[in-house]
SERO-4910 file (N, C-alpha, C, O; in steps of 0.05 Angstrom, whole numbers):
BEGIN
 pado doro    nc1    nc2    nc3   cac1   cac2   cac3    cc1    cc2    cc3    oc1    oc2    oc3
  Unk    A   4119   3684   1774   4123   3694   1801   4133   3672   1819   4124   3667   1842
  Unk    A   4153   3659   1807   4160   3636   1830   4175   3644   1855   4177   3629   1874
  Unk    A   4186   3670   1855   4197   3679   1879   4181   3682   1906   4191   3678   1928
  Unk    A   4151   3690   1899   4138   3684   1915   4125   3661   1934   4114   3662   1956
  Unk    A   4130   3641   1915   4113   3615   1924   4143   3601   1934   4144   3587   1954
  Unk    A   4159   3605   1923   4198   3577   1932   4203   3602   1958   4207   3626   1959
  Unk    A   4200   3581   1978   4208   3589   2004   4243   3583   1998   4260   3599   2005
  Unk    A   4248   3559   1984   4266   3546   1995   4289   3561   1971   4311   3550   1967
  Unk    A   4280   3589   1955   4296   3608   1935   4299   3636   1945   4309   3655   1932
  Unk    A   4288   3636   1978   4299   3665   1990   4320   3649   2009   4316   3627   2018
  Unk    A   4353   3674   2012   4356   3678   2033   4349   3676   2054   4332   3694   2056
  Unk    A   4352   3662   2076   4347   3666   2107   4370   3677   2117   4385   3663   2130
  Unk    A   4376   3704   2111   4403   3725   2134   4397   3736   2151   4374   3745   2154
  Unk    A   4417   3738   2166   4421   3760   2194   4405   3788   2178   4419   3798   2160
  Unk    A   4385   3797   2183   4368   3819   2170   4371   3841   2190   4354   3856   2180
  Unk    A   4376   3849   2203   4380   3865   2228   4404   3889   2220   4400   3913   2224
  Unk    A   4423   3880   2212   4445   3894   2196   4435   3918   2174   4435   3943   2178
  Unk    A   4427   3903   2149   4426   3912   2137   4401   3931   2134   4404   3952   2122
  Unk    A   4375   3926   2147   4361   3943   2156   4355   3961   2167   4335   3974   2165
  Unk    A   4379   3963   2183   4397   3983   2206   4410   4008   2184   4409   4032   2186
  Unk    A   4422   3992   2165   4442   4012   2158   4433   4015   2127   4447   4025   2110
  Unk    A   4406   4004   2120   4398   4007   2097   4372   4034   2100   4362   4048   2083
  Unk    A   4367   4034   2129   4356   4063   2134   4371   4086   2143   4360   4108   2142
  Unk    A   4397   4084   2152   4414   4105   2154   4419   4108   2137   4420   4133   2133
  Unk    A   4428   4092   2109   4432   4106   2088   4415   4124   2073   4421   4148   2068
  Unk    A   4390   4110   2064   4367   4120   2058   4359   4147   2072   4348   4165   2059
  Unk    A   4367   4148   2102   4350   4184   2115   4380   4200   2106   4379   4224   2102
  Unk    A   4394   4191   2104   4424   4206   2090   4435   4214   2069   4454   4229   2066
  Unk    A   4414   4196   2046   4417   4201   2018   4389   4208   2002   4388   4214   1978
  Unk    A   4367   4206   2019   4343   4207   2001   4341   4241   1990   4329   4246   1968
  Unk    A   4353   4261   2007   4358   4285   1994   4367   4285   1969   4359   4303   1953
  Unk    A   4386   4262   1961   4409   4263   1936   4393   4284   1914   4403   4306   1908
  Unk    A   4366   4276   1901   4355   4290   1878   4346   4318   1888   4344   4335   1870
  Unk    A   4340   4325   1912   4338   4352   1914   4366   4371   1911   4367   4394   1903
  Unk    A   4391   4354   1922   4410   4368   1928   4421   4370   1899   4436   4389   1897
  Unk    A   4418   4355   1872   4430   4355   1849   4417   4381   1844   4431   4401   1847
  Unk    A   4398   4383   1839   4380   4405   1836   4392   4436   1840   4399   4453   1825
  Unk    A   4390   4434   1867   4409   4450   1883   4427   4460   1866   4424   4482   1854
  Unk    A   4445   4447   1865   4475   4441   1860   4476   4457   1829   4488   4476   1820
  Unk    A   4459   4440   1820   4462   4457   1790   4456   4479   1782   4464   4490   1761
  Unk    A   4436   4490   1803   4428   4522   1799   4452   4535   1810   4447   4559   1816
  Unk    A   4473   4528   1815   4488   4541   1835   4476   4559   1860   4477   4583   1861
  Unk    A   4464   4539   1883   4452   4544   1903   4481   4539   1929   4491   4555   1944
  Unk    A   4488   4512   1927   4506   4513   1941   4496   4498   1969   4504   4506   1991
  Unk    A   4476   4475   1966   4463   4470   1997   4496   4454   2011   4518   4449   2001
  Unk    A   4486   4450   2034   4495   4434   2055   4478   4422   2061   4457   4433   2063
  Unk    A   4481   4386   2069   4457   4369   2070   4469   4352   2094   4491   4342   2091
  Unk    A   4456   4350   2116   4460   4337   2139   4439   4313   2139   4427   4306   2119
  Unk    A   4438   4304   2162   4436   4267   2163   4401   4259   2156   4394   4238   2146
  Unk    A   4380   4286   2165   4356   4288   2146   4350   4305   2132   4328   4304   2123
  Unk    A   4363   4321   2127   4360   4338   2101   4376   4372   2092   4398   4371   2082
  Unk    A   4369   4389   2094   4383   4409   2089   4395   4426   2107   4378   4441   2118
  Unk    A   4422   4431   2117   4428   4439   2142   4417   4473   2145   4427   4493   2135
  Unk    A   4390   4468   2165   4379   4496   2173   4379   4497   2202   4383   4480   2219
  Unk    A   4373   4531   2206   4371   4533   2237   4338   4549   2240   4332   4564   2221
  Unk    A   4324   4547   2257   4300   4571   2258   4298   4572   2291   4299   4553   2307
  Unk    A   4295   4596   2296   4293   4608   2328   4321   4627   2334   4324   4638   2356
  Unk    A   4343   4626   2311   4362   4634   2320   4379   4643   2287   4374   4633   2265
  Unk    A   4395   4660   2292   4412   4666   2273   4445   4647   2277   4460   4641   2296
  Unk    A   4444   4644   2254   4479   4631   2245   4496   4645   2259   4488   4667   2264
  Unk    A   4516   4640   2266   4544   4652   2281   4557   4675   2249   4568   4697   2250
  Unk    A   4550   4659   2227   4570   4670   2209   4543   4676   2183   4543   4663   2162
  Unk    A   4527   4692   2188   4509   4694   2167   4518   4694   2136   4501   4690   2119
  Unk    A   4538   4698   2131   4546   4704   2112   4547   4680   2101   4528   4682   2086
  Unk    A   4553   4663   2099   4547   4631   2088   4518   4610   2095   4515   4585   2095
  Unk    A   4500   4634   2099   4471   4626   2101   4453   4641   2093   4453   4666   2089
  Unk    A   4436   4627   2088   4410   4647   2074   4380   4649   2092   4367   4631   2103
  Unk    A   4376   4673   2091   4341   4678   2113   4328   4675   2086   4331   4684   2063
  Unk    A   4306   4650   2106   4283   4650   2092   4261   4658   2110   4265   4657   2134
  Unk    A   4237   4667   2100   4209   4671   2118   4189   4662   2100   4182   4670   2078
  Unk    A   4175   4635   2123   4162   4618   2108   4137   4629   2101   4132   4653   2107
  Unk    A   4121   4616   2089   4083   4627   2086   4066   4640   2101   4048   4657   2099
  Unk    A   4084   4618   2128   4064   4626   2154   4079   4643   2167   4072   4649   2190
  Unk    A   4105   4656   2157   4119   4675   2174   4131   4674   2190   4139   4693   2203
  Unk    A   4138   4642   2196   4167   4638   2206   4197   4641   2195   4203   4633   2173
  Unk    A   4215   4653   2213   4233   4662   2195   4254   4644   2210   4255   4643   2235
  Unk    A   4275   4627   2188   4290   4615   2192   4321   4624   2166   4323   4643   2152
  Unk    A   4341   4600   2171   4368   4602   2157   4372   4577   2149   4373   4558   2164
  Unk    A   4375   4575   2113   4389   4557   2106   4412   4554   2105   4426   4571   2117
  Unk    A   4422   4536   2093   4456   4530   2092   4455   4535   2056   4464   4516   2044
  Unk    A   4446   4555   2041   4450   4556   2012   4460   4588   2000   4464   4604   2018
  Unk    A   4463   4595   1980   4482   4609   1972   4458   4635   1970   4460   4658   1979
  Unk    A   4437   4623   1957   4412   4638   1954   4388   4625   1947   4399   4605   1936
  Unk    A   4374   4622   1946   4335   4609   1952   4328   4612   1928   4330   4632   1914
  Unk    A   4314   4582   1918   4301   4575   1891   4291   4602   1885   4278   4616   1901
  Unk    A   4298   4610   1860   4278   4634   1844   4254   4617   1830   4257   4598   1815
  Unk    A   4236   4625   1838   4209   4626   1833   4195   4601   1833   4208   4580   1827
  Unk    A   4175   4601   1837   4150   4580   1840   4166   4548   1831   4171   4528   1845
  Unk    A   4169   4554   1808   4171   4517   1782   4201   4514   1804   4204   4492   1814
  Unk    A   4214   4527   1808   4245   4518   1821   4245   4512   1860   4262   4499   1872
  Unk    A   4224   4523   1869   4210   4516   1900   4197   4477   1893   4205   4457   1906
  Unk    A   4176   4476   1870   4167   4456   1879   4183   4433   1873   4181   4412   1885
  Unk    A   4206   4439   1848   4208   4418   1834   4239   4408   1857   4249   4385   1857
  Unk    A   4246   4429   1870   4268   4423   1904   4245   4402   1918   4245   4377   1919
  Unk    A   4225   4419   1929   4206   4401   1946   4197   4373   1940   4201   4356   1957
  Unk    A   4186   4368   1920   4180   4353   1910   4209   4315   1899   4204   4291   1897
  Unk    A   4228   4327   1897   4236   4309   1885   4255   4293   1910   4271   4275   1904
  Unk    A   4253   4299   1935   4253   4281   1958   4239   4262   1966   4248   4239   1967
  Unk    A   4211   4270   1972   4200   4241   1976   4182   4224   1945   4170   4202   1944
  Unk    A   4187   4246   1919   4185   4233   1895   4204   4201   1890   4200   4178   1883
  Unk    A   4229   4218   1899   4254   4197   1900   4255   4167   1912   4263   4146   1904
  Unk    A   4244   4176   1932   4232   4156   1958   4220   4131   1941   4228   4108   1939
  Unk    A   4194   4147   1931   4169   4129   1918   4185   4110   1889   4186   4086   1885
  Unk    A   4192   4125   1879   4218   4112   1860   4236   4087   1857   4241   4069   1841
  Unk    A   4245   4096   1888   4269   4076   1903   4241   4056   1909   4245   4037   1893
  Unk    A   4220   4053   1920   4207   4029   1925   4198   4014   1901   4196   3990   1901
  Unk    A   4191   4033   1878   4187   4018   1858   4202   4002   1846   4198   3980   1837
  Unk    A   4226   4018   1847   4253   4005   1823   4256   3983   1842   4262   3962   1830
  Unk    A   4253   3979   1869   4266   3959   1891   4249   3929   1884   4258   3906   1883
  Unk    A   4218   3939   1881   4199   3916   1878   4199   3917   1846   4176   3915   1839
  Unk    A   4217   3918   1826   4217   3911   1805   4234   3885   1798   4231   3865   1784
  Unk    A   4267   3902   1821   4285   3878   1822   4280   3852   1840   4293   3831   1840
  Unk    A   4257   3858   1857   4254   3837   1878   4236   3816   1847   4248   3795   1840
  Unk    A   4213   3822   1835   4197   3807   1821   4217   3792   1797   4220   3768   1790
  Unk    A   4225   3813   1789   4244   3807   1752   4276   3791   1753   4283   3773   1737
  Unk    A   4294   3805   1778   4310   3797   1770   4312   3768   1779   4301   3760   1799
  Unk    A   4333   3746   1758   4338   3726   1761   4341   3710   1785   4328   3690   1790
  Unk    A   4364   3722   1806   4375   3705   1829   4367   3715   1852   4363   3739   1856
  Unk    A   4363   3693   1871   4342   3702   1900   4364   3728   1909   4354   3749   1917
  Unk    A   4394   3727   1908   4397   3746   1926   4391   3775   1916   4388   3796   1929
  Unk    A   4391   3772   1892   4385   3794   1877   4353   3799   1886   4348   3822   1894
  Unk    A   4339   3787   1886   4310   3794   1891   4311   3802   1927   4297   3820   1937
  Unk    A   4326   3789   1938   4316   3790   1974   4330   3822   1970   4315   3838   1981
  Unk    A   4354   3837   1957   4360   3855   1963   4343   3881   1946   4343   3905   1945
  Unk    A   4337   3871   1942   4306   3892   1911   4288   3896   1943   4292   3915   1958
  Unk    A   4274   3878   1946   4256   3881   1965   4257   3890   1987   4236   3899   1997
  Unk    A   4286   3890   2001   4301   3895   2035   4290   3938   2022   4276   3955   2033
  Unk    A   4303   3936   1998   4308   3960   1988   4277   3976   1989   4274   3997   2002
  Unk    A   4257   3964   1975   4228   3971   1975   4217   3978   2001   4202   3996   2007
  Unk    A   4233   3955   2021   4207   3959   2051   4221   3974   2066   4210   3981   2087
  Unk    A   4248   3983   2061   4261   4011   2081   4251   4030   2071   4241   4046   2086
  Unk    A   4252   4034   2045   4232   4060   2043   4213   4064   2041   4203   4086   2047
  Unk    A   4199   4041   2031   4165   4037   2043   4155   4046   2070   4138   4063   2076
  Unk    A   4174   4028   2085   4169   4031   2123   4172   4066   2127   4157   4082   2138
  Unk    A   4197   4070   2115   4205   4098   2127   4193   4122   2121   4190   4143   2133
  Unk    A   4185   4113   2096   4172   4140   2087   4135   4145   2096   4119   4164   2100
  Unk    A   4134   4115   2096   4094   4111   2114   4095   4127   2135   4079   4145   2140
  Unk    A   4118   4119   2148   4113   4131   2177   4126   4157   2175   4123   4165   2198
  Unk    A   4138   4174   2163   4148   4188   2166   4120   4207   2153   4111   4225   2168
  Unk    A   4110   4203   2134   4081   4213   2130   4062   4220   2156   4054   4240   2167
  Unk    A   4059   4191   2160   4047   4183   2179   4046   4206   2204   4028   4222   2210
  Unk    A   4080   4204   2222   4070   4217   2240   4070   4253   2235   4058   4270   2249
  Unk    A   4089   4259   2208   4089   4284   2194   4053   4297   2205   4047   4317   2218
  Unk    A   4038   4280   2195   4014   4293   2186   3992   4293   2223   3977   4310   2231
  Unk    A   3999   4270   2233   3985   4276   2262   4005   4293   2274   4014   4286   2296
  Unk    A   4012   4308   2268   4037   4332   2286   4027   4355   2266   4045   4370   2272
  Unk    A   4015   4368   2250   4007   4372   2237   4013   4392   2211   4005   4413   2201
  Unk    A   4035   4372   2204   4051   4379   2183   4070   4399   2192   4076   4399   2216
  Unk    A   4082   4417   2176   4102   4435   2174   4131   4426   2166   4153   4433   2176
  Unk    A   4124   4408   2146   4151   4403   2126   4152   4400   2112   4128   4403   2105
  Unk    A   4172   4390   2081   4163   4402   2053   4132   4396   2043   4122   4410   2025
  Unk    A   4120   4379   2052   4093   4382   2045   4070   4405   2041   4052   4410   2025
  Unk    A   4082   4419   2066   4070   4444   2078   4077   4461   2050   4062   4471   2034
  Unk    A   4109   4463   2050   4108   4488   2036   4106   4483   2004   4107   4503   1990
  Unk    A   4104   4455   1991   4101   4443   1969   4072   4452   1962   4065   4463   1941
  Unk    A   4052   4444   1990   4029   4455   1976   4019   4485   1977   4000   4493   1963
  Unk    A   4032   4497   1991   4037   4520   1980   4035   4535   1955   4019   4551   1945
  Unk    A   4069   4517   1946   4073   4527   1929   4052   4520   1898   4047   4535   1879
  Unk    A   4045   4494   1904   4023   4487   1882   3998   4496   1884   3984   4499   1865
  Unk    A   3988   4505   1917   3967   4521   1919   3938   4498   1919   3915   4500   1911
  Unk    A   3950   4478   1930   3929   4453   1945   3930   4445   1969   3954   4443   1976
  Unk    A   3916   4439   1985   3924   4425   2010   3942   4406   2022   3938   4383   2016
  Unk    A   3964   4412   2040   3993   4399   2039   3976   4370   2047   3977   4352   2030
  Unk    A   3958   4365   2073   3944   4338   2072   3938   4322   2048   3940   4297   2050
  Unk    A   3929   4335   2022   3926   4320   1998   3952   4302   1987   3954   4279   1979
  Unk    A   3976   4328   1991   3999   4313   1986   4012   4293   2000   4028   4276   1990
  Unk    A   4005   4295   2029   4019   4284   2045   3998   4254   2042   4012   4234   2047
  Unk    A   3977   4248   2037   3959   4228   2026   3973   4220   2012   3988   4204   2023
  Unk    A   3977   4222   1988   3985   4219   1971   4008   4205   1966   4003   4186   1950
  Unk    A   4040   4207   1976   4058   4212   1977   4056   4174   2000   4066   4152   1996
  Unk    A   4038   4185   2024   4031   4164   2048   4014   4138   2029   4022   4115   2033
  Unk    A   4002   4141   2018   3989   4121   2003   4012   4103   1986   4017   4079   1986
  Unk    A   4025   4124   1970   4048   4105   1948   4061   4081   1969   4061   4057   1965
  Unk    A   4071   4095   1991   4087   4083   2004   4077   4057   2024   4085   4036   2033
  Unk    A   4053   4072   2024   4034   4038   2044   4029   4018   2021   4025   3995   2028
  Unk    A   4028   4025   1993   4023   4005   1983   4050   3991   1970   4053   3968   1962
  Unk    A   4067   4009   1969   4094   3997   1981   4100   3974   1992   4107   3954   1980
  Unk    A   4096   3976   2026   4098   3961   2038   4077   3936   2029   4089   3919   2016
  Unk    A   4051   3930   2032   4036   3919   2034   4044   3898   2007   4043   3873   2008
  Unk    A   4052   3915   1979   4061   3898   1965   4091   3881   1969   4096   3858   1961
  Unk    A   4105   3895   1982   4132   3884   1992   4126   3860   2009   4139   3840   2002
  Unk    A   4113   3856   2026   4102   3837   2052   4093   3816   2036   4104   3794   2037
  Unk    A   4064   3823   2015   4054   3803   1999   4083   3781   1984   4080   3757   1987
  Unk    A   4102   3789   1973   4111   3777   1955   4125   3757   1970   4130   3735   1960
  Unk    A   4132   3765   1993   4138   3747   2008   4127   3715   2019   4103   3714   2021
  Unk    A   4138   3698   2024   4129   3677   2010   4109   3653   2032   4094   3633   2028
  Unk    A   4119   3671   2059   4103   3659   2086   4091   3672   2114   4103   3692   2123
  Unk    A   4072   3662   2125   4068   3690   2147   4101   3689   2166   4108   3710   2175
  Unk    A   4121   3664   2171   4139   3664   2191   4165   3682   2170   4181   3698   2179
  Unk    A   4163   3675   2142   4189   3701   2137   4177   3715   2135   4192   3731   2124
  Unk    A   4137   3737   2137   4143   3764   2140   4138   3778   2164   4131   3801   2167
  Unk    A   4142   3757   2185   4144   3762   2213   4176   3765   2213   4185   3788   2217
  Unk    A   4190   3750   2210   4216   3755   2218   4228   3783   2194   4242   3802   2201
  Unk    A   4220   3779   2174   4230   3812   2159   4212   3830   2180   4222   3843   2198
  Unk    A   4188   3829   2176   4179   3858   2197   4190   3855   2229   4177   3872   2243
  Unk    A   4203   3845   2242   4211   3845   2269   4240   3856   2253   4238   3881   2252
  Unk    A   4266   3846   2239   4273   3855   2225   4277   3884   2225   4296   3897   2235
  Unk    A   4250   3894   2209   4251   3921   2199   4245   3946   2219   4253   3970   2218
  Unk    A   4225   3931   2240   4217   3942   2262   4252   3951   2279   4262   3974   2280
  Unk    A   4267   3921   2293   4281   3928   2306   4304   3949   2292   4319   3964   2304
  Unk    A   4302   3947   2269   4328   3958   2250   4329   3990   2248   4348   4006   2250
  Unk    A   4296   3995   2242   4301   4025   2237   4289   4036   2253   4301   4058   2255
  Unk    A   4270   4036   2270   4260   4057   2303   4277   4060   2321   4277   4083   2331
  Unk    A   4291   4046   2329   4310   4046   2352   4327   4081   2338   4334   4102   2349
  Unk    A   4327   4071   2305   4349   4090   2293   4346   4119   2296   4364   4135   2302
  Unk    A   4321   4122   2291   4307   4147   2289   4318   4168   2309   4330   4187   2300
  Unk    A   4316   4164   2337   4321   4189   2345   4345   4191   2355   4351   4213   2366
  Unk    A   4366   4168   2353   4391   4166   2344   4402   4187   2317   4418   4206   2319
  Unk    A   4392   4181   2299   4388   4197   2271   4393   4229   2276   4410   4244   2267
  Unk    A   4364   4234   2302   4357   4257   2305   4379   4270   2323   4381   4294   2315
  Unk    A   4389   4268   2335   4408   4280   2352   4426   4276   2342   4439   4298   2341
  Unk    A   4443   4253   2326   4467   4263   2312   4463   4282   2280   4479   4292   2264
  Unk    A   4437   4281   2281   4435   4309   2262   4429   4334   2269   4425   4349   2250
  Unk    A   4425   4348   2299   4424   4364   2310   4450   4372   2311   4457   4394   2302
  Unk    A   4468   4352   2325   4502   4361   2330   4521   4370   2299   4542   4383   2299
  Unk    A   4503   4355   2267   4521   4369   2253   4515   4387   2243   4533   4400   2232
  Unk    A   4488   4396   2242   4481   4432   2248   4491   4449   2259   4500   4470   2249
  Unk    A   4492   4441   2289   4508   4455   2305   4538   4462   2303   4549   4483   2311
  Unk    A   4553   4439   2288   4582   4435   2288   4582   4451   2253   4601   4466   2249
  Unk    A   4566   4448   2235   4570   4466   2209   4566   4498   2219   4581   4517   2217
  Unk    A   4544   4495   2230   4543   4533   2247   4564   4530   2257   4563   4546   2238
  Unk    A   4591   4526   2270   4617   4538   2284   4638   4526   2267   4657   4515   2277
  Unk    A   4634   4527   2237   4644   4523   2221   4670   4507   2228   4691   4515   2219
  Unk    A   4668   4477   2250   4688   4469   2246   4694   4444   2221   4681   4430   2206
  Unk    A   4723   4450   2227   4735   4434   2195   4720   4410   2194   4708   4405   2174
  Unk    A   4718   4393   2217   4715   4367   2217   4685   4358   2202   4681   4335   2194
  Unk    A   4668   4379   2199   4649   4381   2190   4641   4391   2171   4618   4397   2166
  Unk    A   4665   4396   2156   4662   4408   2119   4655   4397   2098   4659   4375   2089
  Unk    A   4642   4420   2088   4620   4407   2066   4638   4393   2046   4660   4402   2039
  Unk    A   4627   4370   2035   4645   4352   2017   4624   4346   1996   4604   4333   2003
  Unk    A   4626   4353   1970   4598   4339   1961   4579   4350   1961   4561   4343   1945
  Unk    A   4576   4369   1976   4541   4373   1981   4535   4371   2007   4516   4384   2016
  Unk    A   4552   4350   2027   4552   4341   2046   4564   4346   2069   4588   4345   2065
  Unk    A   4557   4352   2100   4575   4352   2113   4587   4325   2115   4576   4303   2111
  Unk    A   4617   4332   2122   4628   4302   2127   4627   4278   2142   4636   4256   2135
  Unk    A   4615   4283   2161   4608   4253   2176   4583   4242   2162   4576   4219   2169
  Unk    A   4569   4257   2141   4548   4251   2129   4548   4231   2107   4535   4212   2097
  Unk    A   4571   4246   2103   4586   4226   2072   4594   4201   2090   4583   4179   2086
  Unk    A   4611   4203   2108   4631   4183   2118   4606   4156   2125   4605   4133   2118
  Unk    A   4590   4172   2143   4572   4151   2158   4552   4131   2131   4543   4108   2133
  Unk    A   4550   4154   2102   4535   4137   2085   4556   4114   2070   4553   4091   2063
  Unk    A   4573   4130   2069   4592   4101   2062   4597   4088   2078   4595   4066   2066
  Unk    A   4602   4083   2099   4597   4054   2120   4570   4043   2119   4569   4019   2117
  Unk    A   4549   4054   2119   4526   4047   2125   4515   4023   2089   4498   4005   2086
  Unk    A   4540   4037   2063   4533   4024   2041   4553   3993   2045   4544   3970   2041
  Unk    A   4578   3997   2054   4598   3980   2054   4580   3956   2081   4586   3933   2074
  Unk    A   4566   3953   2100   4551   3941   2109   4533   3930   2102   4531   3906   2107
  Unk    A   4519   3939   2092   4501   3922   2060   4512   3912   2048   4506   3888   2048
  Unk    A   4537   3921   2030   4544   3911   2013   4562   3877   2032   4559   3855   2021
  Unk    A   4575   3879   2055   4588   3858   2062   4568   3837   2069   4576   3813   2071
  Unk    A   4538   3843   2074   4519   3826   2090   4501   3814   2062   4483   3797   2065
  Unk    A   4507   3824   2038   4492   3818   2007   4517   3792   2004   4509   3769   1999
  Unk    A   4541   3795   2008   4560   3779   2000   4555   3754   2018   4547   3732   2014
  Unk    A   4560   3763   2033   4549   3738   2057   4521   3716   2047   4521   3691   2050
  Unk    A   4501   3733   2037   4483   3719   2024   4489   3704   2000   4471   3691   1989
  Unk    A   4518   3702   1986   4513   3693   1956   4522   3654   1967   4517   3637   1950
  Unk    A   4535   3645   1995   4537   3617   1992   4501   3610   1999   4498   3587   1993
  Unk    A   4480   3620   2008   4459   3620   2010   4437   3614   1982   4419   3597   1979
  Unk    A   4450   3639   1961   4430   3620   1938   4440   3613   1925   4427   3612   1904
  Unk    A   4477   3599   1921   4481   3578   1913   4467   3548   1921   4459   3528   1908
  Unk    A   4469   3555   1950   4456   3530   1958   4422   3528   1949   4410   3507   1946
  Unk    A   4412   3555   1947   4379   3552   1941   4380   3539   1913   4363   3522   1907
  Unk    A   4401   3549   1895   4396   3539   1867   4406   3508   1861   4400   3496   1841
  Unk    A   4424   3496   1886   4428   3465   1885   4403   3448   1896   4394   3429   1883
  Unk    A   4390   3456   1919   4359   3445   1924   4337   3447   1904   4318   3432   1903
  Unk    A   4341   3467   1887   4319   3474   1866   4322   3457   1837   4304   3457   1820
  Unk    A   4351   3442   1833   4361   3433   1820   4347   3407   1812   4340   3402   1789
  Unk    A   4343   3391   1833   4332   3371   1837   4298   3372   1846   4286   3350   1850
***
């Protein structure tokens, strides 16, 4: 575990960037495994900037390219899908493989942060672990003091346990996520500056997030072009996740004269 103890084998980068746009990507793509899903049953979703483009309190302009659902508790809303999982095993295994995905992405992230060879490879394993660590804690987090009513709700439902068990559950993977992401880190001043970092990078984002995912709901309901489904995706969805990857990807590059230089100090 020498990654933990060699201060002088991490990166010190501009972290603000990529934390920024390593959670826009993440609330933009963490659908990806529900929407495959989707996709293959020939459902036909539309997936906007947090998750599946729906409306509830109101009917579609153009019903005909939406589907009514009426939930457990008898709210009745509209997806953006062709027609609604048939039966129980095809409800949970949609529900479920969103924030499964999540828990996944933190693991695989703190595998490459521990295993692989070169610091930048490890600082970007880990950046990777504590955005979805962070995002998904809190997204538990405040999910459950509001008192639920999102796939948890209807996950447990459908499994017929208490959505709080799940939402435990799901909130736990991810705190120990973090807590292990923080540990591996190698001093209290770099996991002050990653958590100021992670703090400034992705809250600010959030209700940013939220209103430009209100407008492409709104803009898929008046079916304009500019907002056609591509992928699975409305299009600024796609567009914005590919900038948001090409920004990582230019600020990882930026890091490689960094552990050249860590591996000439370590040399000696």
């Amino acid at each position: 575990m020498e990654f933990i103890r060699n201060e002088a084998k991490i990166p010190q980068p501009q972290l603000f960037e990529p934390a920024a746009s390593g959670y826009i990507h993440q609330s933009a793509f963490c659908p990806t495994a529900p929407r495959s899903g989707l996709s293959l049953t020939g459902r036909n979703p539309v997936w906007s900037l947090t998750g599946l483009v729906q409306l509830s309190g109101q009917a579609p302009l153009d019903p005909s390219q939406w589907t009514e659902m009426v939930s457990p508790t008898g709210e009745t809303g509209w997806l953006r899908l062709s027609s609604l999982p048939a039966g129980r095993a095809e409800w949970v295994v949609f529900l479920v493989a969103g924030p499964l995905a999540q828990v996944l992405a933190i693991a695989a992230g703190l595998a490459v942060a521990m295993r692989s060879p070169g610091p930048v490879r490890r600082t970007f394993g880990l950046m990777v672990a504590l955005i979805n660590a962070f995002g998904h804690f809190f997204y538990q987090l405040v999910s459950s003091l509001q008192g639920g009513g999102g796939d948890e709700t209807l996950l447990g439902y459908y499994l017929g346990i208490p959505w709080p068990m799940i939402a435990a559950l799901f909130g736990a993977a991810a705190g120990i996520g973090l807590v292990v992401s923080f540990y591996l880190l190698p001093s209290a001043k770099i996991r002050l500056k990653w958590g100021a970092a992670l703090f400034l990078g992705t809250l600010p984002i959030g209700p940013l997030l939220m209103y430009a995912n209100r407008q492409v709901i709104v803009n898929v309901d008046a079916n304009n072009p500019w907002f056609r489904p591509l992928l699975g995706f409305s299009l600024p969805v796609l567009i914005l996740g590919a900038l948001s990857l090409l920004v990582i990807y230019l600020v990882v590059r930026k890091w490689e004269p960094a552990e050249a230089e860590a591996e000439h100090l370590t040399a000696y």
